[in-house]
N, C-alpha and C positions, 0 to 999 in steps of 0.2 A: 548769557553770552552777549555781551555788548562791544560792537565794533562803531569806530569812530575814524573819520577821514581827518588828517591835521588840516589845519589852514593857516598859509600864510600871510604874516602881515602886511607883505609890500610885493608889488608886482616884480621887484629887481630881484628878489629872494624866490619868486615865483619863477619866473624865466629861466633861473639860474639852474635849478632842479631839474630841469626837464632834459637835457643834455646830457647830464651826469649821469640821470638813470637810464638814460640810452644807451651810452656808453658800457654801465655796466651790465645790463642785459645782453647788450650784444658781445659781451667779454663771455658773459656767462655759457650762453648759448654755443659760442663759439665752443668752450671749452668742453662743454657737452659734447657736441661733433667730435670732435676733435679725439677725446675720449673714446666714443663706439667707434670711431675709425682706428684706432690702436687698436683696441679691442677684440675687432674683428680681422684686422689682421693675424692679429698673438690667436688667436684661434686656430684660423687658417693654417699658420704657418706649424702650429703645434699637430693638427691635424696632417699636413704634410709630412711633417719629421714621422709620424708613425708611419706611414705607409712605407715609408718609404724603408724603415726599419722592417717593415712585415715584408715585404718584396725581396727586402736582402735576404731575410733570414730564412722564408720560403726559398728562396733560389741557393743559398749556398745550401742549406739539407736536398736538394733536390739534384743538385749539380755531384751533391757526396755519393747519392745513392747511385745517380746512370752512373758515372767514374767507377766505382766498385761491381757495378756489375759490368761496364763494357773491361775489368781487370777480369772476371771471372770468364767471360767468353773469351779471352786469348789465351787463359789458360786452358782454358777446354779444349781449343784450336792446339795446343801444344802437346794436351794430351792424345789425340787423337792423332798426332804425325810420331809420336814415340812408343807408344803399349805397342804396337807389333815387335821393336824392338828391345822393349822394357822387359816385358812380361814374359816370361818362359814359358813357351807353350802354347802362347797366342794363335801362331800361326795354324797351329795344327788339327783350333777347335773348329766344329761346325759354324757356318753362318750364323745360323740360331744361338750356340753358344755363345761367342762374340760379342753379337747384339746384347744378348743379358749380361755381358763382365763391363760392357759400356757403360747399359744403361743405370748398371749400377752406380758404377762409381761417379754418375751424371746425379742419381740421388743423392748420393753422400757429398756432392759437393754444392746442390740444393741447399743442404741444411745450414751454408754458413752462410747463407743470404736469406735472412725471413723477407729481405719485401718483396722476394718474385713468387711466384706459382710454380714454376717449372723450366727446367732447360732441354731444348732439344736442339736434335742436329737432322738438315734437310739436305736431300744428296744433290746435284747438277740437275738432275728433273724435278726437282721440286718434291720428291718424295722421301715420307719421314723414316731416318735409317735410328735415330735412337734417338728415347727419353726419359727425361727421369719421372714419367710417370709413366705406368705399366699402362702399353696399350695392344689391340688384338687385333686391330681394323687399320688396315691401311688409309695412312692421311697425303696428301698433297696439298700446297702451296702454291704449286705452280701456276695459282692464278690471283694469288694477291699479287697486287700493287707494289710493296714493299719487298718481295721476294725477287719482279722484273727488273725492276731498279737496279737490285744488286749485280742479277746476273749480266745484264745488256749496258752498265756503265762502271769498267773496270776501274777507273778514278776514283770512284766509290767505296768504299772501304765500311761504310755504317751507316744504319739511316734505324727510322723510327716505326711501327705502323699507326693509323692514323686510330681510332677506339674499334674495336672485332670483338666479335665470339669467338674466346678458344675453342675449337672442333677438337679439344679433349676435353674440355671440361664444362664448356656452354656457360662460360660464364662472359662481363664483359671485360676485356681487358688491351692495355696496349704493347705491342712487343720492339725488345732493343735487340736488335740484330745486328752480327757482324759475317762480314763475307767469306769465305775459306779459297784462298787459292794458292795453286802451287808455285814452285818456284821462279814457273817461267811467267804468273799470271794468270794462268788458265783460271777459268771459277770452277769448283768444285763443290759448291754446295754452300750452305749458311750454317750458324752458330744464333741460338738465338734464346731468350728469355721473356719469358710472361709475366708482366708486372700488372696485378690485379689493379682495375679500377680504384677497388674500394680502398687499398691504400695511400693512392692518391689524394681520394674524396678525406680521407684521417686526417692526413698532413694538413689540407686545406681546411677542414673544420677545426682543427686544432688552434688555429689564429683568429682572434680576435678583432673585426676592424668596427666595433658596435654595433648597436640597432641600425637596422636598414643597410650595413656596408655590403661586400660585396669580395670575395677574392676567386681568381682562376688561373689556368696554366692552358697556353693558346701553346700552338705551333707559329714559332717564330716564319718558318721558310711559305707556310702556305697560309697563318692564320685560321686552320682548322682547332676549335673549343675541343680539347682533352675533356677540362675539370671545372666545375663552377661550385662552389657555397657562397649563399644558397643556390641551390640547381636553376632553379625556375623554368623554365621551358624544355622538356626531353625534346624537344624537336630542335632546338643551337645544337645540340651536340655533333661533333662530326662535319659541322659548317662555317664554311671561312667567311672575314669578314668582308663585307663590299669594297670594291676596291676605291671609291671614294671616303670609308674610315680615316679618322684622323688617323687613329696608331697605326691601322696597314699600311697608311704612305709614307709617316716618319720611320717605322724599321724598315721598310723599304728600301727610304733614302739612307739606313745604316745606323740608326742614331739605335745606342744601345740602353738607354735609361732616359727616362724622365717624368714629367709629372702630367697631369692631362683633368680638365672637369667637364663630367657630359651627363647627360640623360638619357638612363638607360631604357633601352624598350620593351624589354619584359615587365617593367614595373612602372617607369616615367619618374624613380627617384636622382635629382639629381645630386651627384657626386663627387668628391675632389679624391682624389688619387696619384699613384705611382705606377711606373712599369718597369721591368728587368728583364733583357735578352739573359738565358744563360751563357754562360762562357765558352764552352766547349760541345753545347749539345743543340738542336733547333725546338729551342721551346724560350716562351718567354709568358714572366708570371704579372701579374697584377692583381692589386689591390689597393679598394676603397671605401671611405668613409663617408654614410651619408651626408648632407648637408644639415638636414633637419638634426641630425645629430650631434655635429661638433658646434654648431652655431647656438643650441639651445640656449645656454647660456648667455650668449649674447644678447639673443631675442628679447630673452626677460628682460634684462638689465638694456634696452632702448625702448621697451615699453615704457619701464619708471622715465628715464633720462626725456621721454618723449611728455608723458604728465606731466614733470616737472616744467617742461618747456613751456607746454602750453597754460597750466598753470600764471608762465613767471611772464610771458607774454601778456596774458587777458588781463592781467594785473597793470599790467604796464602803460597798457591802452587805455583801461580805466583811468588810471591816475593821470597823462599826458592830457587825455580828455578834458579832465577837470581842471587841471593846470592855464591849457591853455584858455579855458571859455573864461578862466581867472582872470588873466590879462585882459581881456577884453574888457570886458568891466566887473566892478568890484562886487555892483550890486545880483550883475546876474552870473557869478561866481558864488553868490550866496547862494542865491538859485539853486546853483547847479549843484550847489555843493548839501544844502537842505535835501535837495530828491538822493541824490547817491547816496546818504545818508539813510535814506527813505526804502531802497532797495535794499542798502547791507541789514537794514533793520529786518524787512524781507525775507533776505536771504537767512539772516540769524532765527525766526523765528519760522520759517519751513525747516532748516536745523533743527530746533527746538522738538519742536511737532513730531520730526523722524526719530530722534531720540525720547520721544516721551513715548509714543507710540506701536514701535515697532514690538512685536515679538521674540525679538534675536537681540539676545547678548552683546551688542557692539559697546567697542571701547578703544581708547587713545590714550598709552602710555608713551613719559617721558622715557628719557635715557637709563632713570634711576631707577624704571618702572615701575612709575607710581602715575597715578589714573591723573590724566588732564582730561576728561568730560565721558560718559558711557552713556544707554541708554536705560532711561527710568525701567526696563522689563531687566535688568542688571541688579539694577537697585533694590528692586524688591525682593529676590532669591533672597540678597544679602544680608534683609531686613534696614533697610534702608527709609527712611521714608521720601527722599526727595534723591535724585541723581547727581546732584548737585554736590550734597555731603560726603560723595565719594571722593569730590577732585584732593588729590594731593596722599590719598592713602595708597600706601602697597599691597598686595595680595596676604600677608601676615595679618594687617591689621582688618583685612575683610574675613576670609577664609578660614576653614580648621586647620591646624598644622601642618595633616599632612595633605589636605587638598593643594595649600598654598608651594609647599615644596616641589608638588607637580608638574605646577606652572611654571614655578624657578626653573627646573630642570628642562622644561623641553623649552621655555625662552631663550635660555642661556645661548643654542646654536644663533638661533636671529638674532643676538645681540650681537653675538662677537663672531660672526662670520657675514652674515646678512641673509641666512637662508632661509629661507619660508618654512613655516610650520602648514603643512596640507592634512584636513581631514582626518585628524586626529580624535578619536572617541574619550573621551573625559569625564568623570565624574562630576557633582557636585551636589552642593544638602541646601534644599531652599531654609525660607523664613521657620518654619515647622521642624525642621529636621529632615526632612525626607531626601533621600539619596534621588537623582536623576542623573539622565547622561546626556552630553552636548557634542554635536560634532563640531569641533574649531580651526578653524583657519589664520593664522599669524603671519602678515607680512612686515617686514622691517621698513621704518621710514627711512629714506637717507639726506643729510644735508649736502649742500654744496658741493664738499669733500669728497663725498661719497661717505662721510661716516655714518653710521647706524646712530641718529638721535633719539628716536623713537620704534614705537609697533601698532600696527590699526590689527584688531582681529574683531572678528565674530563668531561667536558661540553659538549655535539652532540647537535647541532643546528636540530631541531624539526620542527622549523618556517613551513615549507610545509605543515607535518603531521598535524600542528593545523589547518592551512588554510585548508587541505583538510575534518577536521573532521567540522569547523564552514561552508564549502560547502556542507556537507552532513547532517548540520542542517538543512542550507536556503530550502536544496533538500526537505528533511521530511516536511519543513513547505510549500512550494507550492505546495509539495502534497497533504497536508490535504486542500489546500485552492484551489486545485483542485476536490477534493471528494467533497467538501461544494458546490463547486460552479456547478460540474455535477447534485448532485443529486437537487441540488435546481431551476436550469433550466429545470429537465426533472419532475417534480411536473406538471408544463405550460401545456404540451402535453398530458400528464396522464391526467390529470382533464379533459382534453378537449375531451379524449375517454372517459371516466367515464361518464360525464355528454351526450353527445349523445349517448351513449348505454341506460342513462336510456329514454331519448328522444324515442329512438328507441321503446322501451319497452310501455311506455307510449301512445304514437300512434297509435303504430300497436294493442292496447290492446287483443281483444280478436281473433285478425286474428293469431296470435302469436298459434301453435301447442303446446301440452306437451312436448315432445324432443325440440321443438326449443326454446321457453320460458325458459325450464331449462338451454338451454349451451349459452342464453343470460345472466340469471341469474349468469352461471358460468363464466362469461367474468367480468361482471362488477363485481363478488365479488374478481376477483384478480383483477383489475385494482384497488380496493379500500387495497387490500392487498399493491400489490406493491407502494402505496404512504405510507403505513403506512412504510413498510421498507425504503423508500425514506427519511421520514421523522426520522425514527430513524438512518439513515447515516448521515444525516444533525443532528443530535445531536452530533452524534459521532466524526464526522470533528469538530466541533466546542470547542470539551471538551479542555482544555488544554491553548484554544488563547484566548477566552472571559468570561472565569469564573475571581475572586475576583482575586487578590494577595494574594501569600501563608504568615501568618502571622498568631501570637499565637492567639486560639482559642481552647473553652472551646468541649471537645470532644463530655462531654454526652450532652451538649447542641444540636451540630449536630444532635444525636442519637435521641434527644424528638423530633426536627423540623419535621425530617425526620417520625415518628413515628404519628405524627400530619396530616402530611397529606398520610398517610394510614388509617386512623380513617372510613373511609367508606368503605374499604375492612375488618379491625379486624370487625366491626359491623356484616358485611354480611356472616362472618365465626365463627363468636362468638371465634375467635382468642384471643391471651392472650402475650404480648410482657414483660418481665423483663430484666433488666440493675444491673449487677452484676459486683460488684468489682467496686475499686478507679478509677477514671475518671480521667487520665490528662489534662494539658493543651498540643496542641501539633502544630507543624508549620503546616497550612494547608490553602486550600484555602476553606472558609465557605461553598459554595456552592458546591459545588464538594463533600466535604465530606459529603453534607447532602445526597446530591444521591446516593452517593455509600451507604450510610446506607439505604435507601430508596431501590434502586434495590436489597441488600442482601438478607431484613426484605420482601419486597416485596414478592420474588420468594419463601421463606418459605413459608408465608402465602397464597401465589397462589398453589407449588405445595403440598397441605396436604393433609393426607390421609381418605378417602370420611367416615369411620366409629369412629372417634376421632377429637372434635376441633384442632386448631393447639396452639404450644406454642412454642414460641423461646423466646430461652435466650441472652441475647446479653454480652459479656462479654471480661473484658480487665486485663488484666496482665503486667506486665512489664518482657521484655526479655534483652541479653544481646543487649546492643546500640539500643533498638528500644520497642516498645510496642506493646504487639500482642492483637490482637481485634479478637472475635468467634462468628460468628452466628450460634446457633444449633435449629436444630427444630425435631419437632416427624415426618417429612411428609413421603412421600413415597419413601425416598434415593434414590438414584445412582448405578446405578452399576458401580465398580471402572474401570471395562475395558472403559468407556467413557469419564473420566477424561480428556484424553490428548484434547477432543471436546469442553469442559464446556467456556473455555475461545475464542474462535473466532470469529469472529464474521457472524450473518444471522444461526447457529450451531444451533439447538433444538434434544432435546433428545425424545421429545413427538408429538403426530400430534395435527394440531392447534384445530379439532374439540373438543379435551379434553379441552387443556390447549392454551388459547389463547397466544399470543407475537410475537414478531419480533426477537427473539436469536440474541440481541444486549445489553440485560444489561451486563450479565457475559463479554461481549468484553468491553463494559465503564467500568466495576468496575473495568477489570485488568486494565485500560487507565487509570485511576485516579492514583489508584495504585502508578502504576510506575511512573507516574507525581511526583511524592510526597517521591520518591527513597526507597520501601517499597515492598514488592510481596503477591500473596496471591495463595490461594492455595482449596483444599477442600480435605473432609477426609469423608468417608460414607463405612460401614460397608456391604451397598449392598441394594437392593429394599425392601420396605418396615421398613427400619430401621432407616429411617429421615439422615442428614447429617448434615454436619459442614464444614460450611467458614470459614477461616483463610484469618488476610492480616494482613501486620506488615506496622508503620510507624515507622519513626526514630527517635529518640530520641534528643533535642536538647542539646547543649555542653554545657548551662547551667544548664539543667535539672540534667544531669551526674556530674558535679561537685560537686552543691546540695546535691546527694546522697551521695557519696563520704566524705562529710561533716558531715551526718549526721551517716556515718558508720562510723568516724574517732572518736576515742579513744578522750573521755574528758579528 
């Protein structure tokens, strides 16, 4: 590698240099600038156009729903002033009857709005005269907030409640209430409906504003927080914002949309965003995208633009340097120009050094990707004898064919887009033959233009770290084939106390005492325990080595197999199983997955609760990259403080006199599981409120294509 400084002949030709290259560095630079200020604008502004798209679109679904339901309360209201004189016979029923021909037809007209919970009607005191969910316990109102409103400001025709616990249902939720009165004005009571939370929380997870963004739905009139994804803080909820907030003084001041960048305080990410008053109701939505987010892009690319600067800068200064101590005199221009010479020399031969020396795979491809310099530890995999003899060859003429193709393939995005290759695991066969792997990193060089002229990558030889990770397989697998093989020899010895204990018992019949006969009794029913756990370890060790090959297979079929043979436990519990939602196909091992459906469905219908048959649902969804499967049942839930227990294995939550088992299913379901590169989980509200399995499998990459197909524009 030899660098050499020109020199000029005549100090006029010196002189003359030195302005030109100013000029165009400072042209260059500029253009730099000049570039990440576009750049980041077009970011900005692109970042903006979404929100501002997610704000409409969140508010025109949000504005369809209240509309639809404040149309279902003045039908209600309309119903309510005519069935006395609709209905034949009205008149004549009991109070009691009445109430139930209402409260029905308050149900039947529930069903054609899924996004509320329920509609009731509250009389002049605040007390509930009918709903459409059956209740037996007299309710009042007459002390919410939103109920006073109504009644004490007749101007008033509809308002909102701020987030409550339905007192029918204890869940949380916000209610859209309209007022009842008569002809002359009088209030007569309210109309109102229960729109759950969690529907809300749907809508709003259902949008997308990326990593770290941010969407919510405030009250416009008081800026009291409804709804946030992500939530972050249970204690915002229910709280307005300071009355020095940017956006509480601008809707304040009336303004109904616009855009807004802050740092938020639950997290301290700052963010660019949008907001929208709705139209006809008091709520107003927002949504935001982090910064670190839409900017990423940018970042990198002033990284480079900023190397490149300073690069074409220290360059600049060098040669200006020399230029001008030229002028000055010729001789100690020689000077100057023999030592910078002296340094590039320097610098070229600590280059040299780095590349003969290092350990790591580096290398500098041109455009045509073919090697302009790598390091001698490069050289040598390739049988190389000097680094040198590489410049100018491509990866065909180094490599086996299909290593070489490899490399084609995953360059091709750096070449023609400029994207980095990160961390990428890689094969490759040294001088010998021998296979290793490298993890490599590719970034694209770019000229002037910004065109991709070249690529710098480095290759780290990994080869250990795999051997030591395929060592810490062989480990996991003669462990489990040491648990198979402990608990299946110590079966032998067990049977052989079990079986003369009961000898023992047998024999000595009736010489056998009360105490002593019982802690005989108590011997051998755990020698009969500890083979059962014996034998559910030996299921355990085995799961994984001698089930089917994972391969596609029809899900809910697993689900019936499995469901087939519990048929003598739903019988003995008058249990009740249903399969909800589209069934994939998905990669899996048949048997395995029939168990794990089998252990879910199983401990539902084992642990239910003794005054209600059991019913689980078993149901499957598609999620992102993966398919999430739920088993829910009414039994007698969890307390969520024993979660972190549910999955271990020999763990019971119950004593065996209630609930018989060996606490080894929930440890094979999470083993399946994870066999299958998939997690699972559980979700229970707390004891006596039944629970819910989760476990995700993955999705195969033709399945996702598929969809992808089927979401793409005709």
């Amino acid at each position: 590698m030899n660098f050499k400084l020109p020199f000029r002949s005549t100090k006029q030709r010196t002189a003359a240099a030195i302005p030109w290259l100013a000029v165009a560095l400072v042209l260059f630079l500029a253009l730099l600038g000049v570039d990440l200020l576009s750049e980041h604008r077009q970011h900005s502004e692109k970042a903006l156009t979404s929100t501002k798209n997610l704000t409409q679109a969140l508010g025109l679904q949000l504005n369809a729903n209240f509309e639809q339901i404040d149309g279902g309360l003045r039908f209600v209201d309309q119903m309510l002033q005519f069935v006395p004189s609709d209905m034949q016979g009205f008149a004549q029923l009991s109070a009691a009857d009445q109430q139930t021909v209402i409260s029905q037809r308050l149900a039947a007209l529930k069903k054609i709005f899924p996004g509320i919970e329920g509609l009731f009607v509250f009389d002049a005191e605040g007390r509930q005269s009918y709903s459409s969910i059956p209740f037996t316990t007299p309710i009042s109102i007459a002390d919410r907030p939103h109920f006073q409103l109504l009644r004490d400001n007749p101007e008033i025709d509809t308002t909102f409640s701020d987030i409550i616990i339905a007192r029918t249902t204890g869940t949380d939720v916000i209610s859209q209430i309209r007022a009842r009165r008569d002809a002359d004005g009088n209030f007569q009571g309210i109309i109102g409906a229960v729109i759950p939370l969690e529907n809300i929380n749907r809508l709003l997870a259902a949008l997308d504003p990326g990593p770290g963004g941010a969407v919510l739905l405030r009250r416009s009139d008081t800026t009291v927080l409804i709804a946030r994804q992500p939530a972050y803080d249970p204690a915002d909820f229910n709280q307005p914002l300071p009355p020095d907030n940017p956006i509480y003084q601008r809707i304040a001041a009336g303004e109904r949309q616009g855009e807004l960048t802050y740092t938020a305080s639950p997290d301290g990410i700052k963010r660019l965003g949008s907001f929208q008053v709705l139209d006809n109701f008091p709520f107003y939505v927002q949504a935001a995208m982090a910064q670190s987010h839409y900017l990423a892009g940018w970042r990198q690319r002033a990284k480079v633009n900023m190397a490149i600067a300073f690069l074409l800068g220290f360059g600049f200064l060098m040669v200006a340097r020399h230029l001008h101590k030229s002028e000055r005199a010729r001789q100690a221009a020689m000077t100057e120009l023999r030592a910078s010479e002296q340094k590039l020399a320097e610098f070229s031969r600590d280059v040299e050094a780095f590349l003969d020396f290092t350990t790591d795979f580096v290398y500098f491809k041109d455009e045509h990707s073919r090697i302009r310099f790598c390091s001698q530890a490069m050289a040598k995999i390739t049988g190389h004898t000097d680094w040198r003899e590489m410049i100018g060859k491509h990866d065909r003429e180094i490599f086996p064919p299909e290593t070489a193709r490899i490399y084609q393939e995953e360059e091709s995005p750096v070449f023609s887009r400029g994207i980095p290759l990160l961390n990428k695991i890689n094969p490759y066969y040294d001088e010998l033959g021998r296979i290793g792997y490298v993890q490599t990193n590719k970034w694209p060089l770019f000229d002037a233009r910004g065109k991709v002229v070249g690529i710098f990558g480095i290759s780290r030889d990994i080869t250990a770290q795999k051997k030591a990770q395929e060592a810490l397989a062989r480990s996991n697998a003669e462990l489990e084939q040491f648990a198979y093989a402990a608990s299946h020899d110590l079966r032998q010895p067990l049977r052989m106390i079990n079986s003369y204990i009961k000898i023992l018992i047998d024999k000595l019949g009736g010489q056998l005492e009360g105490e002593t006969r019982e802690m005989m009794h108590f011997a051998a029913d755990g020698a009969s325990r500890m083979d059962k756990m014996l034998i559910a370890l030996l299921e355990y060790s085995r799961m994984g080595r001698l089930g089917e090959p994972i391969a596609p297979v029809d899900s809910r079929e697993m689900a019936r197999e499995a469901i087939n043979y519990l048929q003598p436990l739903l019988a003995e519990t008058s249990g009740r199983v249903e399969l909800i939602g589209d069934w994939p196909v998905v990669e899996a091992s048949y048997n395995e997955g029939v168990r794990l459906f089998q252990n879910l469905i199983g401990n539902a219908l084992k642990y239910r609760a003794p005054e209600r048959p059991p019913v689980v649902m078993v149901e499957v969804r598609p999620g992102e990259h993966c398919w999430e499967f739920s088993v829910r049942d009414n039994g007698i839930g969890i307390d969520p403080a024993q979660f972190s227990r549910l999955f271990k294995v020999f763990q019971r939550l119950h004593n065996r006199e209630r609930y018989e088992g060996t606490g080894v299913g929930l440890a094979m379901a999470r083993k399946i599981v994870e066999r299958h590169g998939g997690r699972i989980w559980v979700d229970s509200r707390g004891e006596g409120k039944g629970s819910t399995f989760i476990f995700t499998l993955p999705r195969s990459g033709r399945d996702l294509e598929s969809e992808a197909e089927r979401a793409a524009p005709k």
